[in-house]
C-alpha positions, 0 to 999 in steps of 0.5 A: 883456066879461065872456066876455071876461074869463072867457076871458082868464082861463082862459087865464092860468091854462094858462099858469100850469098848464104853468109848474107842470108843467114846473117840475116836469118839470125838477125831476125830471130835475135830482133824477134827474142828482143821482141818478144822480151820486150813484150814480157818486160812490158806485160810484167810493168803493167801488173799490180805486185801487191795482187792477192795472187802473187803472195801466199793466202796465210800474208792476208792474216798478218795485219802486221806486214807492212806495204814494203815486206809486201814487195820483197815477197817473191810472186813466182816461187814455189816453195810458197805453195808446199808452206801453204799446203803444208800448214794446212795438212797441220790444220787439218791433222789437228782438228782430226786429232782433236775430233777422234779426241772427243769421240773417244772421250764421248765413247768412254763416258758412254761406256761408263754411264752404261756399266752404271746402268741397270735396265728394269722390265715388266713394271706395272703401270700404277709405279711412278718413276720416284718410287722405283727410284726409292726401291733401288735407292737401297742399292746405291745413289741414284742419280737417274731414272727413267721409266718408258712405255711399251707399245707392245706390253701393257707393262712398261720398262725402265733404266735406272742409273747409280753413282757407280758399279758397285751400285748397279750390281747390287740391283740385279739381286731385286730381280723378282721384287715384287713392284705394285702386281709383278715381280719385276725383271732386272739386268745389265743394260746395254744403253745408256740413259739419254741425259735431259737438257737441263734448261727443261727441268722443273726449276720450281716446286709447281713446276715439279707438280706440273710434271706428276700432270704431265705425259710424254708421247712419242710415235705419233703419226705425222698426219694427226693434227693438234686438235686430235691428239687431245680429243684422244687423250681426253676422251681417254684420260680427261681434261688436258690443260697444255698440249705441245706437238713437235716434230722436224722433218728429219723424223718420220713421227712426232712427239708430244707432252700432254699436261692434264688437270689432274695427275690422276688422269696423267696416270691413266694416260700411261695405260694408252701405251700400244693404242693406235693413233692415226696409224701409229701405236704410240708410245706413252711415259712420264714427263721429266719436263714442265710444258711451259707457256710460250713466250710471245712479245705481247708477255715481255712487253 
């Protein structure tokens, strides 16, 4: 009974030893959650709430919002981000729409300009834009013209532009016309004619006779240098008076507009179409635009 006894003793206390030790167990783990809250607590205090990345980027547009409306925003709250998101898929959607708008509005007057076009092939060098623009005159309004030469024809060819349909179909019956010493070619054209920006037009009368003086090249190699594309034209046409080479470095050519002294000599300068400059056949139509002297600061002043 005794042993018994001694047993049942020790027993009871194990049983009270491993209710101390997880008493204790749980005291630290609950010392250590007060802890680890306490640090939250305190990390959080030292945070500035009016920082840019507790509140949606669309509340630094609105000038209206005050400080205090800035406080009430919830810093943590993630229906914030799907606004956000959303708003900005609107965006995104409406400067699509309105882009395949303006594409589709580009398309249909490309379109509409091409149906108005006739495309005019083997014209004689000597015929200028203004009399093939008289010979379909008879057919409708006119409202462009543009005559191009043909590095690979002595012969040049053209679009000419009317008002509307019915124009352009009346001029497929001048095919075979006579124009200077060929019957000239007339179909439907299948591009449209590249308007011209208007600040380059003529805005004078002498400036319209500088045109009738005026070439413009294209397909020029980009190793000719400014002094050998008017010793060309010159040794091959006559005096030139202006002379403008442009080129980027998009393109893997240049252009140029050649004014002459004499409109003669811009007549002449048409037949050069097809001959090689550099290593380029260039290419050689009328101009539609005046070289104008360059501005410097020594003329505003």
């Amino acid at each position: 009974m005794a042993a018994v006894a001694d047993k049942s003793g020790e027993a009871a206390a194990a049983a009270a030893n491993n209710t101390n030790n997880n008493l204790v167990v749980e005291t630290a783990k609950s010392e250590e959650k007060e802890f680890n809250v306490q640090k939250l607590v305190d990390m959080f205090t030292k945070l500035n709430p009016l920082a840019k990345e507790f509140f949606p980027s669309s509340y630094h547009h609105n000038q209206t919002k005050n400080i205090d409306n800035f406080n009430q925003v919830p810093f943590n709250k993630q229906s914030d981000g799907n606004e956000n998101y959303s708003n900005r898929r609107k965006r995104n959607n409406f400067n699509q729409g309105r882009r395949r708008l303006n594409g589709r509005a580009f398309r249909t007057q490309r379109d509409d300009s091409i149906r108005r076009t006739v495309y005019v092939s083997d014209i004689d060098q000597t015929i200028t834009e203004e009399r093939l623009a008289d010979l379909f005159s008879n057919c409708g309004q006119v409202v462009d013209c543009r005559v191009c030469g043909d590095p690979h024809s002595v012969l040049r060819f053209a679009f000419v532009e009317f008002a509307d349909e019915e124009g352009a179909r009346v001029a497929l019956n001048l095919g075979g016309t006579m124009l200077g010493f060929y019957p000239v070619r007339v179909l439907p054209s299948k591009t449209a004619i590249l308007p011209v920006n208007p600040t380059f037009l003529p805005r004078s009368e002498d400036e319209r006779e500088m045109c009738s003086r005026t070439v413009y090249c294209t397909n020029i190699d980009k190793k000719v240098s400014h002094a050998e594309v008017k010793t060309f034209f010159e040794s091959a046409c006559g005096e030139v008076t202006r002379l403008r080479l442009l080129g980027d470095q998009v393109h893997s050519t240049r252009i140029a507009f050649v004014e002459f002294a004499m409109a003669e000599s811009a007549i002449i300068a048409l037949n050069c179409s097809g001959m090689v400059l550099g290593t380029q056949p260039i290419r050689v139509s009328p101009s539609k635009t005046p070289v104008r002297p360059r501005v410097t600061r020594s003329t505003l002043h």
